[in-house]
N, C-alpha and C positions, 0 to 999 in steps of 0.2 A: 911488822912495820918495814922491816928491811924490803921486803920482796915491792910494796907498794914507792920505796923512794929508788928501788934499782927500775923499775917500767919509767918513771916520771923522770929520772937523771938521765938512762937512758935515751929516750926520744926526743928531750931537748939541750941534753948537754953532746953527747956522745956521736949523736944523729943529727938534729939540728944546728948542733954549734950556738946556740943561743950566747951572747954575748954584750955586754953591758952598752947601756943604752939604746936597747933594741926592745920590741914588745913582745909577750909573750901570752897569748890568747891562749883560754886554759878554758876547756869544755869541760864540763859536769863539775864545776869548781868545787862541789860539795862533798863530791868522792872521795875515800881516802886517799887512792892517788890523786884527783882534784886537788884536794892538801897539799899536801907533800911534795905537787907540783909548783904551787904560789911557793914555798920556799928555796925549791931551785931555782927559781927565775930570779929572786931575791939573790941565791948565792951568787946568784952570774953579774948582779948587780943591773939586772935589766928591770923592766915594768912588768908586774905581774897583773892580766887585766882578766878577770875571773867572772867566765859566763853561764848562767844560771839558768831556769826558767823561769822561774816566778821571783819577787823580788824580797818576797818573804825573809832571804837567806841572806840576804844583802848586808845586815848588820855584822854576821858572824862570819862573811869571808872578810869584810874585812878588818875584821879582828885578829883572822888567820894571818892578814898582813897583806892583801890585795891592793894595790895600787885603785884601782877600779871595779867594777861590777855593773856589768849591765844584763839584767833581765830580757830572756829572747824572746817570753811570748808577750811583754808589755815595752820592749822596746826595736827599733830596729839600729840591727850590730852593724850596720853597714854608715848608718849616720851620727854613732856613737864613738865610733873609731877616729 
């Protein structure tokens, strides 16, 4: 678990700078780092908005605690945004 929240803190606390009230678009939302990542955007205090492909998953990210979920091959991310 460690190694999956140091990639995910990494590229949007460390790297990104992700900061509260900001959005944080989170590809393969389902992934462990996908996880791990909705909870960093969470720590940062920003929007975690968690993109899938199917929408099958939709319930369970955001149980993970996603802000949002938008499905890429039944919706489009550019109109969802």
């Amino acid at each position: 678990m460690w190694m999956q929240f140091a990639k995910a803190w990494a590229g949007l606390v460390d790297i990104a700078k992700i900061s509260a009230k900001e959005t944080g678009f989170i590809t393969a939302a389902s992934s462990c780092v996908g996880l791990v990542a909705i909870q960093v955007v969470r720590s940062a205090e920003a929007i975690p908005v968690a993109l899938t492909r199917r929408s099958g998953k939709a319930a369970a990210l955001r149980q993970a605690d996603a802000a949002h979920v938008i499905a890429t091959e039944e919706q489009d991310v550019e109109e969802e945004s």
